[in-house]
VEXMARGU-700136 format. One record per residue (C-alpha): residue number from 0; y, x, z. Coordinates in nm, 4 decimals, decimal comma. Each point is the difference from the previous one (the first is absolute). Layout:
REM residues N
<tortor NUM <Y X Z>>,
...
REM end
This chain:
REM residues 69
<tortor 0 <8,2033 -4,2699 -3,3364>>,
<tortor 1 <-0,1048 -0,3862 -0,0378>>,
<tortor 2 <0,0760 -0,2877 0,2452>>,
<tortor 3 <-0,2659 -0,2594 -0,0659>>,
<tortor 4 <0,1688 -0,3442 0,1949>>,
<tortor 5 <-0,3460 -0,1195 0,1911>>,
<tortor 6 <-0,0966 -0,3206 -0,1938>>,
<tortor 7 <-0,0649 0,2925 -0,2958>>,
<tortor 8 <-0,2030 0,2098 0,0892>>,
<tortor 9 <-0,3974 -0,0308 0,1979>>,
<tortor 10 <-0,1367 0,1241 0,3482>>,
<tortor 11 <0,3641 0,0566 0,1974>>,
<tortor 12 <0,2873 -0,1429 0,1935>>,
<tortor 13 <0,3505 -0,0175 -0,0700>>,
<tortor 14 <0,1395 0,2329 -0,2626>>,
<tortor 15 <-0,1473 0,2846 -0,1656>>,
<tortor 16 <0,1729 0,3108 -0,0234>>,
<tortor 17 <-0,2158 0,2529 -0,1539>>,
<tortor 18 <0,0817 0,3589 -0,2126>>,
<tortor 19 <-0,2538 -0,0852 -0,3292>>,
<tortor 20 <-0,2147 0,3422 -0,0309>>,
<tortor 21 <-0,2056 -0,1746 -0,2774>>,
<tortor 22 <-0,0449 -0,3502 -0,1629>>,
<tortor 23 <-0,3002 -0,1026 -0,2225>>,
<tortor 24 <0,1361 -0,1235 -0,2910>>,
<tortor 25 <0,3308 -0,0972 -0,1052>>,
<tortor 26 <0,1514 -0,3611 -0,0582>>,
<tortor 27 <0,1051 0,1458 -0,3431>>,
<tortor 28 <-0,3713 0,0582 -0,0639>>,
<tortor 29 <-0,1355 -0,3154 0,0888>>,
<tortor 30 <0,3004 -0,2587 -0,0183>>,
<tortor 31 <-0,2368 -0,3050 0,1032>>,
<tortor 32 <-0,1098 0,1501 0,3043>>,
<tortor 33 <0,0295 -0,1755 0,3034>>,
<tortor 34 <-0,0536 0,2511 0,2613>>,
<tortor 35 <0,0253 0,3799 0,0176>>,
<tortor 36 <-0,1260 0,2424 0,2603>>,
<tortor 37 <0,2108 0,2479 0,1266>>,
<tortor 38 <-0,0810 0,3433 0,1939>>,
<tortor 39 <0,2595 0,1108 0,2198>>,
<tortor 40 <0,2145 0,0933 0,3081>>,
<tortor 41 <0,1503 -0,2718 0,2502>>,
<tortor 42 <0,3112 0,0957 0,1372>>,
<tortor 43 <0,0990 -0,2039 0,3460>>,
<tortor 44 <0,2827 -0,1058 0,0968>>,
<tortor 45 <0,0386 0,2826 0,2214>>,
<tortor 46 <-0,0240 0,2453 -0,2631>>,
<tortor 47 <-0,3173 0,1334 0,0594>>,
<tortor 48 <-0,3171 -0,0484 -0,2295>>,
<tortor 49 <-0,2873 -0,0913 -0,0090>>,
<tortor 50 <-0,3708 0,1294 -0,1127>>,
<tortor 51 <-0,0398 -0,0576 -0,3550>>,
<tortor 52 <-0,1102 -0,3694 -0,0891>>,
<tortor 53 <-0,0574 -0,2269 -0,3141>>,
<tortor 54 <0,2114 -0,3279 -0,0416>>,
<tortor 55 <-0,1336 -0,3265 -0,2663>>,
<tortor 56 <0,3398 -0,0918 -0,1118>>,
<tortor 57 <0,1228 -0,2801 -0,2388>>,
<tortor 58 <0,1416 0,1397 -0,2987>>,
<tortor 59 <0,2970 -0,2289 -0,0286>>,
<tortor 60 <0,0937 0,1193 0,3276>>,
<tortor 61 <0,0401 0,3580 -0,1522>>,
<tortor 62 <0,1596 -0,1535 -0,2785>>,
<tortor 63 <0,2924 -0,1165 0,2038>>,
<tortor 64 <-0,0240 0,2646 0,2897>>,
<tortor 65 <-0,0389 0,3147 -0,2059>>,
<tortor 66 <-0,0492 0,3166 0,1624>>,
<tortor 67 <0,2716 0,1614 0,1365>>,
<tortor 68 <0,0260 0,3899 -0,0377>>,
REM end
């Protein structure tokens, strides 16, 4: 599970909770990348989730806000 603060991540509001079900690449693979797209699961704040989605997300932000498991 990530949580992407909003200022990291495109096309949403406030923070993004979301249960990664797959990611394109890595940041390992591609250390200068800027952005990554990720395919996932958002989980509200009331527990429930949602339908499937994709998220663009900075890869810094992952850097410091790794996923949690």
């Amino acid at each position: 599970m990530i949580e992407i603060p909003e200022a990291d991540y495109c096309y949403g509001l406030g923070i993004l909770r979301m249960r990664i079900t797959a990611m394109t690449v890595t940041p390992q693979e591609v250390p200068r990348l800027e952005w990554i797209r990720l395919i996932g699961v958002p989980l509200y704040s009331n527990e429930q989730e949602g339908p499937e989605r994709e998220a663009l997300i900075r890869v810094e932000a992952l850097r410091q806000h790794p996923p949690k498991r």
